[in-house]
C-alpha positions in Angstrom: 103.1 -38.0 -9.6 100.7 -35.4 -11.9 97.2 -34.7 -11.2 94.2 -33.8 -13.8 91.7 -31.7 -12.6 88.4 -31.9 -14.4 85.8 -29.9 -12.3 83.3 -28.4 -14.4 81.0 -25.6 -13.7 78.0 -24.9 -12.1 75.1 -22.9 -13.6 74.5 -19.4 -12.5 71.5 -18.9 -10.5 70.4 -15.0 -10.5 71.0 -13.8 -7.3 67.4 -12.1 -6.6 64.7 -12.6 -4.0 62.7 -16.3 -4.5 65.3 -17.7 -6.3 65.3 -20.4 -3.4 61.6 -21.2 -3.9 60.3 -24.7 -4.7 59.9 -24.8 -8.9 63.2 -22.3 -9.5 65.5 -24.8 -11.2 69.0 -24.5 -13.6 69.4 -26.7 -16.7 72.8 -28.4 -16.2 72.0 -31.8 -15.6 69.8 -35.0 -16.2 67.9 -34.0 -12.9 66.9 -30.8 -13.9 66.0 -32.6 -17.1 63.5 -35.0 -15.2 62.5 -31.9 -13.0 61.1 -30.3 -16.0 59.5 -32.8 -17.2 57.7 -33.6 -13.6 56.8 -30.1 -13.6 55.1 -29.7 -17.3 52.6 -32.7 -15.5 51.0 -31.0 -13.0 51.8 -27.2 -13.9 50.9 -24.7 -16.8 53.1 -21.6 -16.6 56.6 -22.1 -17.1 59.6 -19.0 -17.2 62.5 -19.4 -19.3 65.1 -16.4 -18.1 67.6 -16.5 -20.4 67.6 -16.3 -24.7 70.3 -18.4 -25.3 71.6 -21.9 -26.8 70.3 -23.6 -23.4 67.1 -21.3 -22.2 65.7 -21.9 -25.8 66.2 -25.2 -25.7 65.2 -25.8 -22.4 61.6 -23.3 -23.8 61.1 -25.7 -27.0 60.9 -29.0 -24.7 59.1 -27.7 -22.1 56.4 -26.5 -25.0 56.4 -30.2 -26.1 55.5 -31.1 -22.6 52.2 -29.2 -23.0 53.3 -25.7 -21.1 52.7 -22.3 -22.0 56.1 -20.9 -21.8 57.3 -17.3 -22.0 61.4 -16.4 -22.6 62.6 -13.8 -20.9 66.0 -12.4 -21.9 67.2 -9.1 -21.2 69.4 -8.2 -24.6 67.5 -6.5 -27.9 67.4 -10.3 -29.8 68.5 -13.7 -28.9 71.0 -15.4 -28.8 73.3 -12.2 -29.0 76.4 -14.2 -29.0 75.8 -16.2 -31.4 73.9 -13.9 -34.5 73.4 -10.4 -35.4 70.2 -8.9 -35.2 68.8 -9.9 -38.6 69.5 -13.5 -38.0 68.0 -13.5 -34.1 64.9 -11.4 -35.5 64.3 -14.2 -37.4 64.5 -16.9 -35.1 62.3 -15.1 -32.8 59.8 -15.4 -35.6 60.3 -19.0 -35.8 60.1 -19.7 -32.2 56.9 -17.5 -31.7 55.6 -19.8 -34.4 55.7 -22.7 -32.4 53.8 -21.0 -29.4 56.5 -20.1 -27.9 56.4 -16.3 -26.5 59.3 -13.6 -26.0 60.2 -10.7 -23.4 62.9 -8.7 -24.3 65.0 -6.3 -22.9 63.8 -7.5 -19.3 65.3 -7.5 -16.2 64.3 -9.4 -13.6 63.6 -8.3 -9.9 62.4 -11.3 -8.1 60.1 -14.2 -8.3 57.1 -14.0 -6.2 56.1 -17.6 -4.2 53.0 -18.9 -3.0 53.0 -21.7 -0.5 56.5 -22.0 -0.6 56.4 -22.0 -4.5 57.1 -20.6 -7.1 54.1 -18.4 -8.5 55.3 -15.1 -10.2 57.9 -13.5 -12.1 58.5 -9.6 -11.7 60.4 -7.6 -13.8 61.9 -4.0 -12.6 59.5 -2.0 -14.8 56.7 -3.2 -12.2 55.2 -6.0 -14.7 54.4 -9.3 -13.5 53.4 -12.5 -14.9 52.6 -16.1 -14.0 55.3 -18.4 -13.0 54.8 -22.3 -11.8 57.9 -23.3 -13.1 61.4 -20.9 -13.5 64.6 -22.2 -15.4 67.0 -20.2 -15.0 69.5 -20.3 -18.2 71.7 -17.4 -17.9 75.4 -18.7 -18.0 77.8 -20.9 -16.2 80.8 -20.2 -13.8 84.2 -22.7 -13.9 83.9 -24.7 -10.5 87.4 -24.2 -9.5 87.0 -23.9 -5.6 89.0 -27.4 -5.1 91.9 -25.4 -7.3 91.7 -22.1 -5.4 91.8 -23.9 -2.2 95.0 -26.0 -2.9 96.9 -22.3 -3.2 96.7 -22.7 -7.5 96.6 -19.3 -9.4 93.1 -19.1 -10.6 91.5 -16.1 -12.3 87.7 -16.6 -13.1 88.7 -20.8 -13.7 92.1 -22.2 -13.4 95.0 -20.5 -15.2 96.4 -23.2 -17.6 99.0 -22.9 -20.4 98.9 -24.0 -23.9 100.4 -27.3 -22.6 97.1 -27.8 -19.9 99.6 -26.8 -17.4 98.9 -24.7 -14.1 101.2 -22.9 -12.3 101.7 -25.9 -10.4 103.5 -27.9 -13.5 102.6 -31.2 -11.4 98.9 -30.4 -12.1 97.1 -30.3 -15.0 93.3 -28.9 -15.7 90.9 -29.5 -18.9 87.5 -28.5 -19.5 84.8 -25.9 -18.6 86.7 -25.5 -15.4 89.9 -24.0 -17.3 90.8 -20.2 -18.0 93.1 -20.7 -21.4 94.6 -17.1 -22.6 91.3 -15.3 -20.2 89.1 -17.0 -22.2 86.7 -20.3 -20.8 84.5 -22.4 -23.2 81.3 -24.0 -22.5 81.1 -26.2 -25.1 82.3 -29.7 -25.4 84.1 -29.5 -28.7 86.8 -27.5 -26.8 87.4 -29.6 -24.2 88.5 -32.8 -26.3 90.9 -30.3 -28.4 92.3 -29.6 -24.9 92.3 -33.4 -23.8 94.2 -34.4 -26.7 96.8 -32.1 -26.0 97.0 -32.6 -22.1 97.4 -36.2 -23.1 100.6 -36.3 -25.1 101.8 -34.3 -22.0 100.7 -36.8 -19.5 102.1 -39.9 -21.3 105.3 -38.2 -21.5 105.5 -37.3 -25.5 105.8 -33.4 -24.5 104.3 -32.7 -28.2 100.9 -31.0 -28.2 100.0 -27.4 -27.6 96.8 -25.9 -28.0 96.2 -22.7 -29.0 92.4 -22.1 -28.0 89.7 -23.1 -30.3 87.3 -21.8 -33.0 84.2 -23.1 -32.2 80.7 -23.4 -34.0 77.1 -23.2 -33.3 74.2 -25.3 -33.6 70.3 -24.8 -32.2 69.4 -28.5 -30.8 65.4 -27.2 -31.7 63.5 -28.9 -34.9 62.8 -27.0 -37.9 65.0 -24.3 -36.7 68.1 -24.5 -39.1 70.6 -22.0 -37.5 74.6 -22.5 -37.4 77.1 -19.8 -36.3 80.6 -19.5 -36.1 83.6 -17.3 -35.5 83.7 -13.6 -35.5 80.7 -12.6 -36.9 80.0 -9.5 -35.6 83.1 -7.9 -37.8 85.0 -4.6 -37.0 88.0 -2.8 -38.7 89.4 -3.7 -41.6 86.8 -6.3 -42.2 83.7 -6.5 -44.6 80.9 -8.6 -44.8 78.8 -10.6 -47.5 75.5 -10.9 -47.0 72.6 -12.9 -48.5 69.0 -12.0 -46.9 65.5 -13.7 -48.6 62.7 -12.4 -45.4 60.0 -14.1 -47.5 62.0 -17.5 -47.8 63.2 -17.3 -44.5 67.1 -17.5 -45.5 69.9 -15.5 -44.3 73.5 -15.8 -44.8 76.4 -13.3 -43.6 80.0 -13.7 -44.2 82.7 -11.6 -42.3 85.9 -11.7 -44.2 89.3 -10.2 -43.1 92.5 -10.3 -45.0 90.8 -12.4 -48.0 89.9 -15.0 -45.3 86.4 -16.0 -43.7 86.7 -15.0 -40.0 83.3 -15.7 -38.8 79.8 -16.6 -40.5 76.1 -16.6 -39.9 73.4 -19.0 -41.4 69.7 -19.2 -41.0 67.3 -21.1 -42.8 69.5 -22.6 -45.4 73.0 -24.5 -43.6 73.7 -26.7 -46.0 77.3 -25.0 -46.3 77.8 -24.6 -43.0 80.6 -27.4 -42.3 82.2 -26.2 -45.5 82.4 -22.3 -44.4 83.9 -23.5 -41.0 86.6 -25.9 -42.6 87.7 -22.5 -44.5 87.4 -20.5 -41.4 89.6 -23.1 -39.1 92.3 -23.4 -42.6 92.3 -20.1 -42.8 92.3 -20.3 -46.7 92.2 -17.2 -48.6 89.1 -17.1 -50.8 89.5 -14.4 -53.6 89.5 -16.9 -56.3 86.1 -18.3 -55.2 84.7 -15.1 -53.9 81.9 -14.8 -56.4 80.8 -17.9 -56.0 80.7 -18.3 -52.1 77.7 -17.2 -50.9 76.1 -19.7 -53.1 77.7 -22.5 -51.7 80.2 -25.2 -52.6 78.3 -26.8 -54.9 78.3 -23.3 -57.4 81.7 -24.1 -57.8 81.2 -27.0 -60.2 79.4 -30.4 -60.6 80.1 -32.4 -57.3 78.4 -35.5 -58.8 75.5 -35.1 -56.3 73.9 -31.6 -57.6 73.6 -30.7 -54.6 71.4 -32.6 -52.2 73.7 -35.0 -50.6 76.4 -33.0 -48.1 78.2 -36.0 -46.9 79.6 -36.6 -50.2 80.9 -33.1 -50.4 82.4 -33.2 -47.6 86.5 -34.3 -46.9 87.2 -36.7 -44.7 88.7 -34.1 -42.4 85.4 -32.1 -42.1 83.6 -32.4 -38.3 80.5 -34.4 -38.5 79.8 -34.5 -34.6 80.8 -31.5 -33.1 79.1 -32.7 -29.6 82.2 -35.3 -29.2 84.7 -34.1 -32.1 83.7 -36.6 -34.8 84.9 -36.1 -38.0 83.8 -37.8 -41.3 86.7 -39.6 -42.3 86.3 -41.8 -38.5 83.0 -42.6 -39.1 83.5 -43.8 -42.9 86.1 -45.9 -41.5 84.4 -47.3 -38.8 81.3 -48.3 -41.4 83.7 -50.2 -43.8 86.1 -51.7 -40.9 83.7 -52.3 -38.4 81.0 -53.8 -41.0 78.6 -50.9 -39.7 75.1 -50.7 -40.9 72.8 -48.9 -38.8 72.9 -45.4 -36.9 72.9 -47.2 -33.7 76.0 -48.8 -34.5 77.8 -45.9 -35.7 76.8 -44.2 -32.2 78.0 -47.1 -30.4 81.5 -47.3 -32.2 82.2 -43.6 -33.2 79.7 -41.4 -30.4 78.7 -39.5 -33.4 74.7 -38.1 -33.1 75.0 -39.9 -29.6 74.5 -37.0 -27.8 72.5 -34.2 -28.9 71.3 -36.1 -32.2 71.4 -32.7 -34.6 74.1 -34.4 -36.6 71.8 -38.0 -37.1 70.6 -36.9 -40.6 74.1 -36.3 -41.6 75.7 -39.6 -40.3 72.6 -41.1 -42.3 73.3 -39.6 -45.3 77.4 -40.7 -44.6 76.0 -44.9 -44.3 74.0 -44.1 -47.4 76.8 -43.1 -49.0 79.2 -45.5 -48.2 77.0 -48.5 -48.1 74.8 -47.7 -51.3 72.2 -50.9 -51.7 73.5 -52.1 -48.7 71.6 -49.8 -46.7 68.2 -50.5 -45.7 65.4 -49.3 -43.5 64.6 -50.6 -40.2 63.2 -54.0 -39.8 59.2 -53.6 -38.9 58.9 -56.6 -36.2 61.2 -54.5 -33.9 60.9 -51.1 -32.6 60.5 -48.3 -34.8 64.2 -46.6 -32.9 65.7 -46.4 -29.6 63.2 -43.1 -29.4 60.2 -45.6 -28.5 59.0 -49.2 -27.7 56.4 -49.4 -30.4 57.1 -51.0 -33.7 55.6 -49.6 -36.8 52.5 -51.9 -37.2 52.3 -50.5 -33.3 52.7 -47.0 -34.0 50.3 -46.9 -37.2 47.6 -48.7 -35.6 48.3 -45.6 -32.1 47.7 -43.2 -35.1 44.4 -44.2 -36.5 43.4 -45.3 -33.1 43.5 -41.7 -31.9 43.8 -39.7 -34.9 47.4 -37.8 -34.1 47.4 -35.3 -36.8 51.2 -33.7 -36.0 54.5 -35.7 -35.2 54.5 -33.6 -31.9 51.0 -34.9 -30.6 51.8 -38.4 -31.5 55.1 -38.3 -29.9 53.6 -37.2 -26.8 51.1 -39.6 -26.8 52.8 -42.7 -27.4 55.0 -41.2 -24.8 58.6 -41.2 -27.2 61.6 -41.3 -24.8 62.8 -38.2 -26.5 61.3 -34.7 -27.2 62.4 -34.4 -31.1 62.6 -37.9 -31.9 65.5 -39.1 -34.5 66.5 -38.9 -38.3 64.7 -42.6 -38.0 61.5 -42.3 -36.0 60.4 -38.6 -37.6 60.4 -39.7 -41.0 58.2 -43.0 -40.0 56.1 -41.2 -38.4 55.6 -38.3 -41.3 55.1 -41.1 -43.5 52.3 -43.2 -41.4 50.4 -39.9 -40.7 50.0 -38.5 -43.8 49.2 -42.0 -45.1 46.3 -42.6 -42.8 44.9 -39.1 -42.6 45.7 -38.0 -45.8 44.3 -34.5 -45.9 44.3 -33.4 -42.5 47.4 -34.9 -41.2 50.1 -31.9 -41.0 53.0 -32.5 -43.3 56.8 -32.1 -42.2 58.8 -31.6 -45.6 62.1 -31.7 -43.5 60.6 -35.0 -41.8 60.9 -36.9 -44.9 63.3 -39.7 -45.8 66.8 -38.4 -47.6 65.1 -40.1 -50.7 61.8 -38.7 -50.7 63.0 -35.5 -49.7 65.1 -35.0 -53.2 62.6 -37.0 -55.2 65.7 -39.9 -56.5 67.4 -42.5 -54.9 71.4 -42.6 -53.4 73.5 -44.5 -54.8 76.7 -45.7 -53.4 79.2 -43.1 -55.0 76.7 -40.0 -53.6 75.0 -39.9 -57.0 71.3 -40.1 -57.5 69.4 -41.9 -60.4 66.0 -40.4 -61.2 63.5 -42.7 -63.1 60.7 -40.3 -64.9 
């Protein structure tokens, strides 16, 4: 009687000469995934065209895989969309730090092939430089052909209402496919606020309506601490608050309209992100709290926890998970009714850090919290996480064996099943290398367990007891 349509999109491959040669890939999809990784065996030079959320993430793993890899993006800074130029200044600088190296302000005129493959990049200004391996990373399109050619209204995706609704109001269509009010998302977040809607409407309760959604940002690359969301570019009638330390690598920016937060930018420090966003969504005016909110919410009294742990600060309504729309209040529900006691079984009952993982230290610090002395480490006669095989008698005896000085070089040599590892294996492996190689293993501060990190231990109301 109704249909759902739930078609996607496609990547957008640059329409230029070469872009059909062998080692010219998009990143949408597990395949591409496993292409890359192929490629980073046998080749050297990889081509990342595109600075944002996707090419630099696509540019940090491929640099894990051993390539030298060069982004090419053809705005002033990166990821344009998502910070102002301060901010993407300073991610640049972060990124270069890893190896990783930057063209800006590029455009690009074709690849050049050798043997059928891909061998060069060349820009319009005349420069060239090597290429084995080009991801292109510069956008999606809604795949609404199945739409279009049924005779429904589409205008770059299908035309829905705030009910889900085409113009055919026995069809209904959610998801990156979707034009909502001329605007289509590409996140994922969206798309379950738009699938709890269509749902009411499909079992016949007639009683959602969505409106569009405010959405936020995270960078899926480690040691890069980066969130975005809203408006923060400003206009009229709006002014900003900003917080820049260059030397400590922090930057905050707040865009306020009407006494209310309408967009923010952190780098370096995002401990307050989920907090800024709760007020952005509410809409809350902030006038009474204005001197205080750059500083965060704990500046605005004693939160029991001074500080260091964020899941206690947080309300139960506050997202956790924005990959699959988690908030905290379902996880800490899950972990008491469910009898929950791991990460792994809070991914397997709740999805939350099952997908891109950036949220694993939080949902960590959430089981601490709500488990106390009930919590406990990882048992050693099993494997170290579901990032590797090895246990941790296996993965010390790997380190002294061949001397991995960095969590990178070890990962890659005991061949971990993902690039950045997990808010279980990173801090083991911190832990075991600076242990065995005391003074020339490199230490990771932000690799550390949540008790070693602030120097106390959780306890199970989010306090922390300090013995001198």
């Amino acid at each position: 009687d109704r249909l759902l349509l739930a078609t996607g999109s496609k990547p957008f491959m640059l329409p230029i000469p070469g872009a059909d040669l062998q080692g010219v890939l998009g990143y949408r999809d597990i395949k591409d995934t496993n292409d890359m990784i192929e490629a980073a065996k046998h080749y050297k030079h990889a081509v990342v065209i595109g600075g944002g959320l996707l090419g630099l993430e696509a540019a940090n793993g491929l640099k894990i895989q051993g390539m030298e890899v060069t982004v090419v993006h053809k705005n002033e800074w990166l990821l344009e969309r998502q910070l102002d130029r301060a901010a993407g200044k300073m991610l640049q600088k972060s990124l270069e730090s890893k190896g990783l190296n930057f063209l800006l302000q590029k455009d690009t005129e074709c690849l050049i092939g050798k043997d059928n493959r891909v061998s060069a990049v060349k820009f319009k200004d005349g420069e060239e430089i090597p290429a084995d391996l080009v991801v292109m990373a510069v956008g999606i399109r809604p795949n609404y052909a199945l739409a279009e050619s049924a005779g429904i209204h589409c205008d770059r995706g299908i035309v829905v209402n705030d009910t889900m609704q085409t113009y055919d109001p026995r069809i209904y269509a959610v998801g990156e496919c979707v034009s909502h009010r001329g605007i289509s998302y590409g996140l994922v977040a969206p798309l379950f606020e738009m699938a709890k809607v269509c749902a009411t409407h499909l079992a016949n309760f007639g009683i959602g309506l969505y409106k569009g959604s405010v959405t936020s940002t995270k960078l899926k690359v480690t040691g890069i601490d980066l969130f975005s969301a809203g408006d923060f570019s400003g206009g009229e009638d709006t002014e900003e608050i900003v917080l820049h330390d260059a030397v400590g690598g922090v930057y905050k920016k707040l865009v306020i309209k009407n006494d209310k937060i309408i967009g923010s930018v952190l780098y370096g420090d995002t401990t307050d992100g989920a907090w800024y966003f709760q007020m952005l969504r509410d809409q809350k005016p902030i006038h009474e709290i204005r001197d205080h909110l750059m500083f965060g919410q704990d500046s605005l009294g004693n939160t029991g926890h001074q500080g260091q742990d964020k899941a206690s600060a947080m309300t139960d309504e506050m997202e956790v998970c924005g990959c699959n729309g988690v908030c905290k209040g379902t996880i800490v529900k899950a972990i008491k009714e469910k009898g929950l006691f791991t990460i792994d079984d809070v991914k397997k009952q709740t999805k939350a850090a099952s997908s891109c993982g950036s949220c694993t230290g939080l949902v960590e610090q959430i089981l601490a919290s709500t488990l106390g002395g009930g919590y406990a480490a990882p048992s050693t006669s099993k494997a170290v996480c579901g990032c590797t095989d090895f246990n941790h008698e296996q993965v010390r005896e790997e380190i002294r064996k061949h001397k991995y000085l960095e969590i990178p070089a070890a990962m890659k040599g005991m061949g971990w099943k993902t690039p950045n590892g997990c808010a279980t294996c990173r801090p083991a492996l911190n832990y075991y290398l600076i242990s065995t190689w005391p003074h020339e293993a490199k230490d990771d501060p932000q690799s550390r367990f949540i008790n070693e990190r602030v120097h106390a231990n959780i306890q199970k109301d989010g306090t922390y007891s300090v013995i001198p």
